[in-house]
C-alpha positions in Angstrom: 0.0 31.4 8.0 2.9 30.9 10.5 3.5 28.0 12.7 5.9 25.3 13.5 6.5 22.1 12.7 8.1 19.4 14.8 10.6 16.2 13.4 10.1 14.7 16.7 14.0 13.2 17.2 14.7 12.0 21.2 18.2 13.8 21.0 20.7 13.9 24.1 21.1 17.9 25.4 25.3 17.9 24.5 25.6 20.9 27.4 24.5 18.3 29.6 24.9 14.8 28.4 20.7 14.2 29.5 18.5 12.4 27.1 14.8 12.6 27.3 12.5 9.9 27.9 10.2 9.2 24.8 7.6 10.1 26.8 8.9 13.3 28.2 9.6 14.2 24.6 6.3 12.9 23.6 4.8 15.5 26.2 7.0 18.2 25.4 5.5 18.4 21.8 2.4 18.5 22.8 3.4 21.4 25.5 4.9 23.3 22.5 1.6 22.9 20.3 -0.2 24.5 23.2 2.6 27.2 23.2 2.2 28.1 19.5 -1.7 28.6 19.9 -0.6 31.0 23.0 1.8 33.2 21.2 -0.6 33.3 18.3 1.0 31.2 15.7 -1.5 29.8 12.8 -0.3 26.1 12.7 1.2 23.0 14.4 2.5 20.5 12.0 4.3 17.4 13.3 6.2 14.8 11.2 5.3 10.8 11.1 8.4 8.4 11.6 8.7 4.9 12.3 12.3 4.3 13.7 14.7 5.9 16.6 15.9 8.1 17.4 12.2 9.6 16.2 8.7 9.4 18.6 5.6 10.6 16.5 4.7 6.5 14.9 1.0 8.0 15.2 0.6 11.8 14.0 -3.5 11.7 13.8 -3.1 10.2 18.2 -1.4 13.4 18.8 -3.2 15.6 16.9 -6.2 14.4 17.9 -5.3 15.6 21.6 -4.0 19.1 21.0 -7.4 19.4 19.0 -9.0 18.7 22.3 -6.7 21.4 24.0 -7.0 24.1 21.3 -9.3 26.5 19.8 -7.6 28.3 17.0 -4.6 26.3 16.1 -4.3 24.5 12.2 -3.3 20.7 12.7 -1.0 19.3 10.3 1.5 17.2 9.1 5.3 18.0 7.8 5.4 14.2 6.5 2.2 11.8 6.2 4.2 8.6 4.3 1.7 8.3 1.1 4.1 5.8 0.1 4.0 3.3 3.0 0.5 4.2 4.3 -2.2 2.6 3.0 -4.5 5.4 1.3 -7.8 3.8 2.9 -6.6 4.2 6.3 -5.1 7.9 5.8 -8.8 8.6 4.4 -10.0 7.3 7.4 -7.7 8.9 10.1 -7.3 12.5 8.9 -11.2 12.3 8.2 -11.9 11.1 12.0 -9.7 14.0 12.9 -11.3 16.6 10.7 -14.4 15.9 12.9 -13.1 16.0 16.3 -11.1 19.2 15.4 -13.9 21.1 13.6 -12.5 21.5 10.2 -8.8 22.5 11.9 -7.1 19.9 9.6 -4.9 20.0 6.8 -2.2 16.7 5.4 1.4 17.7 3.9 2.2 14.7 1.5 5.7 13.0 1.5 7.9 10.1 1.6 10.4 10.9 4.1 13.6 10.5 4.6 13.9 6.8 5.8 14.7 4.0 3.3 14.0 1.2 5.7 10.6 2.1 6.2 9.8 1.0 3.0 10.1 -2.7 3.6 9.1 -2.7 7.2 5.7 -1.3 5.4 5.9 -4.0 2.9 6.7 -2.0 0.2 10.0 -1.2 -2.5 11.7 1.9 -2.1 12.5 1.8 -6.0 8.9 2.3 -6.2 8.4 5.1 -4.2 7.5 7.6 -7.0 5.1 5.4 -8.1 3.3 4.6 -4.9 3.2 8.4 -4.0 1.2 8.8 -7.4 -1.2 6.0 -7.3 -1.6 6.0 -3.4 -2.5 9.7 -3.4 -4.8 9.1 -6.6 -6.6 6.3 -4.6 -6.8 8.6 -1.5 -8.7 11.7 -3.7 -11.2 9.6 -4.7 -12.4 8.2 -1.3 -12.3 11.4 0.1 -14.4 12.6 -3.1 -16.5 9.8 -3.7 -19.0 8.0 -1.6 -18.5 4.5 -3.5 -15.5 3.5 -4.9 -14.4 0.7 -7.5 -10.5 0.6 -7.6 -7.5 -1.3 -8.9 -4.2 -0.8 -8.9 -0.8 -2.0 -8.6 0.2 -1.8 -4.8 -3.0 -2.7 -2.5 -6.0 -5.4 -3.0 -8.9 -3.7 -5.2 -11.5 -2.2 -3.7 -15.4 -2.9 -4.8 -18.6 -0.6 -3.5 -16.0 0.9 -0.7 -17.3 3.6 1.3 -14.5 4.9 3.6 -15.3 5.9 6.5 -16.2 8.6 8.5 -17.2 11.1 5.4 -15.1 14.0 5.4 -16.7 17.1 7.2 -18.9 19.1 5.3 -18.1 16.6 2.4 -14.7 19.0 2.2 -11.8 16.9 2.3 -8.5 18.2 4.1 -6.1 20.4 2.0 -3.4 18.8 0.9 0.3 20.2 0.3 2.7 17.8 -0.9 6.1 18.1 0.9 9.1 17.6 -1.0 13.2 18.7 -0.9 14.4 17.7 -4.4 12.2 15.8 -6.1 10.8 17.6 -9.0 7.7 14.8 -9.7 6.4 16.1 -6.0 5.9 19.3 -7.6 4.2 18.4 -10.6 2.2 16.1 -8.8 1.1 19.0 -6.7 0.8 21.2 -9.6 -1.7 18.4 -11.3 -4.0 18.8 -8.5 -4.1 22.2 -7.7 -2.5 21.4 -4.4 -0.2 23.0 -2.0 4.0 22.4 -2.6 5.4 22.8 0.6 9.5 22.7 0.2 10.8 22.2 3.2 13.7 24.6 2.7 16.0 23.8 5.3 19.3 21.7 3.8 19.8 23.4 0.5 20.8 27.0 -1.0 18.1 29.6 -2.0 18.4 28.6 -5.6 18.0 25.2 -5.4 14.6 26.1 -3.4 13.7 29.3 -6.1 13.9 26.3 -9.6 11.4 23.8 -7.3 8.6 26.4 -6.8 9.1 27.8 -10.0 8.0 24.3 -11.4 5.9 24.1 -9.4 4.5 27.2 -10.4 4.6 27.0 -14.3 2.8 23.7 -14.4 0.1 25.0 -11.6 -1.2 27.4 -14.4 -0.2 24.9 -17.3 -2.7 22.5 -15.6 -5.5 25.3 -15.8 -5.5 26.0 -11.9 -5.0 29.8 -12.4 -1.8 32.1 -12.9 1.4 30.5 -11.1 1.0 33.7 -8.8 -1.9 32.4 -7.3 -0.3 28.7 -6.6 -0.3 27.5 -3.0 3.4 27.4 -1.7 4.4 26.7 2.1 8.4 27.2 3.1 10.2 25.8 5.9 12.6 27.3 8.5 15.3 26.9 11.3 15.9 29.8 13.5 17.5 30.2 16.9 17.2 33.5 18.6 18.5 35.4 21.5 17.9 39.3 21.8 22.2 39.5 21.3 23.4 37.7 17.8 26.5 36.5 19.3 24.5 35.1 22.9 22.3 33.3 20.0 25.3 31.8 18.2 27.6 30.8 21.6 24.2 28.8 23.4 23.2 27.1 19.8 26.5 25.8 18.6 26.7 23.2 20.4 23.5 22.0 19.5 24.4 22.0 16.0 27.6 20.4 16.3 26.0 17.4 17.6 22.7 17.3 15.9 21.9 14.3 14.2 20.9 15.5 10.8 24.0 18.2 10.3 26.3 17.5 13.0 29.8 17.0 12.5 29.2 18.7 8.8 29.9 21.9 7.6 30.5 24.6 10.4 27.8 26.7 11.8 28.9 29.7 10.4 28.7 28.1 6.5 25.6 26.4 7.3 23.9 29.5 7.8 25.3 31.1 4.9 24.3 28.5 2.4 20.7 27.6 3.7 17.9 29.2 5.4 19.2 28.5 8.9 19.2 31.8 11.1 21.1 32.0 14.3 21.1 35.9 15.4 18.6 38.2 16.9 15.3 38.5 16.0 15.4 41.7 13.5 17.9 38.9 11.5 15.1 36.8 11.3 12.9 39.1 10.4 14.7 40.1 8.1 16.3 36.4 6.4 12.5 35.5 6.3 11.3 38.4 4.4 14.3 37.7 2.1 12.3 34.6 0.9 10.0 36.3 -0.8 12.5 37.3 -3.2 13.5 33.8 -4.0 9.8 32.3 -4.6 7.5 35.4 -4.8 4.5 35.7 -2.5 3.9 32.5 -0.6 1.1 31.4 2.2 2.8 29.1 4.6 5.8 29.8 6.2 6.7 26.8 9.5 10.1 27.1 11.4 11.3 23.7 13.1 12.8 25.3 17.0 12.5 22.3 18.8 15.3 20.0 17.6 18.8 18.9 18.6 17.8 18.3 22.1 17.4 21.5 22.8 15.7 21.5 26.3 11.6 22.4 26.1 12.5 25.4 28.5 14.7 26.7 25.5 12.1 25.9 23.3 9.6 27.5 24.7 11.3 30.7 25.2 11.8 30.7 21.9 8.6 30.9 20.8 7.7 33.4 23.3 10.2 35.4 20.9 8.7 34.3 17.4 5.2 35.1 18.8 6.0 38.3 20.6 9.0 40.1 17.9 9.0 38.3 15.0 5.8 37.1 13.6 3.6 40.4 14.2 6.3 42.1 11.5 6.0 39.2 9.2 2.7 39.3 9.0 3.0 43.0 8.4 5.5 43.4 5.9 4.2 40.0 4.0 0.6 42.2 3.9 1.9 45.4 2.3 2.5 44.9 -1.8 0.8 41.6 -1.6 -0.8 42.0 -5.0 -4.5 41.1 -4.7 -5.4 38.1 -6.9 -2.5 36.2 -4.5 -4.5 33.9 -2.3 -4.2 33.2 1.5 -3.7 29.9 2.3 -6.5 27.4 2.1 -8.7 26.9 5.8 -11.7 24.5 6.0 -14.0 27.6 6.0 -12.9 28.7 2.7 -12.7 25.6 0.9 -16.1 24.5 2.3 -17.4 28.1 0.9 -15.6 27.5 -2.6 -17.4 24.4 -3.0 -21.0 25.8 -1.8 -20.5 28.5 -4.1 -19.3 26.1 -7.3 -22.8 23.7 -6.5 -25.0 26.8 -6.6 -23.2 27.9 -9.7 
């Protein structure tokens, strides 16, 4: 699967000193979700923040309306907070949205990047292992089970719950657990025979290769099947123009003065020591087939484009580029070698067909 995911940050354009509205933003995400289903991209994924300089408070609200805009396109999350949500309600939302969207729903896992939202959410960010563990715990069984007697240590107990709607086709949402450095993320994934997504963007290639490989040992230690056939999701940065140099000259500034890296390491060493590609597209091609080197055949793979302020125009025309050059070659090159026992990623269809198949059994 290819898509794009979305952090959401309201960032002034430094070419021209303009910042959007949070409702232009707001509408410009949405305009790109549309975009990826045009272009033929697999999945939209937006992230879930609480504070400025960030708009998407309410992924399932947003979500909920590019379902009612799209056919094809995969909804998702790049961060739903299991530490600061409560479990009952994610159950609740992601299940409502499974419905409206026809099964076109999957949840990435995570705790962000924001300590603060730990006590706005009444919670302790020295405790944000734990709550990732027991929340998601909690949150399996009421999509699993249609009563549920709980008690734990961060929420009231629940007795005879029933939460509410039932996932579709009594198949909960796939999960992938999102995570940059935390090793207990991967096991956690690895547990449950879930997806590790690492986001892949800040750190070098072997920092990303030792997290998936944990993540892939303790998949098959867990009895899940061979750590080849683990579910793994990587994420990107690119920025393309049909000349290298025309690609590097218009996004510089941009990355000077982004919030996240700006006024860091230069461009030029940025790209060399993490997976950020600024050239033409063949470059991305070929960076992005180079991953597969680093953590073996893999089934998501989600770029972040819109970012930095980077105007929607810009945006846009950059995915004309990913949809048009770029992804019809990954999609061929990933497909030849692919040994046969590697999966594709997990869709509603097949995990509902898994499951019919295991109850006939």
């Amino acid at each position: 699967q290819f898509g794009i995911f979305t952090v959401g940050d309201v960032t002034t354009d430094p070419t021209t000193g303009r910042t959007p509205t949070e409702g232009e933003r707001i509408k410009a995400m949405v305009a790109i979700a549309l975009k990826a289903e045009e272009v033929g991209l697999d999945v939209f994924a937006t992230g879930e923040h609480h504070n400025p300089p960030f708009v998407p408070s309410s992924p399932t609200t947003m979500l909920g309306y590019i379902a009612a805009r799209t056919e094809r396109l995969i909804l998702s999350t790049s961060t739903t907070l299991i530490t600061t949500n409560d479990p009952v309600k994610i159950a609740e939302d992601y299940a409502m949205l499974q419905h409206l969207a026809d099964g076109r729903v999957d949840v990435m896992m995570g705790r962000g990047n924001t300590g603060p939202v730990y006590p706005w959410f009444g919670q302790d960010i020295r405790e944000g292992i734990n709550l990732a563990i027991e929340n998601y715990a909690l949150l399996r069984r009421l999509w699993r089970e249609d009563v549920v007697d709980w008690e734990g240590k961060f929420r009231t107990p629940l007795q005879g719950f029933t939460s509410t709607p039932r996932p579709l086709d009594a198949t909960p949402p796939f999960v992938w657990h999102g995570s940059i450095r935390s090793p207990e993320i991967a096991e956690q994934a690895a547990y449950y025979g879930d997806g590790f997504f690492h986001n892949n963007i800040f750190w070098p290639a072997d920092h990303t290769k030792r997290m998936v490989e944990l993540y892939r040992r303790r998949y098959a230690h867990y009895g899940h099947g061979t750590p080849e056939q683990a579910i793994v999701g990587l994420g990107g940065q690119v920025f393309m123009r049909t000349n290298s140099q025309d690609a590097v000259r218009e996004f510089r500034p941009y990355f000077d003065n982004a919030p996240v890296y700006g006024h860091g390491p230069s461009l030029e060493d940025f790209t060399e020591q993490t997976p950020l590609t600024v050239g033409s597209p063949q470059q991305v091609i070929e960076r992005t087939l180079a991953f597969r080197d680093t953590v073996g055949d893999y089934q998501r793979q989600l770029f972040l484009m819109d970012h930095a302020g980077l105007p929607l125009k810009t945006v846009l025309e950059q995915l004309d580029i990913l949809g048009e050059e770029v992804v019809p070659v990954l999609r061929e090159e990933f497909a030849k070698n692919r040994p046969a026992h590697v999966p594709d990623a997990p869709t509603h269809q097949s995990l509902t067909a898994a499951a019919r198949k295991e109850a006939a059994a």
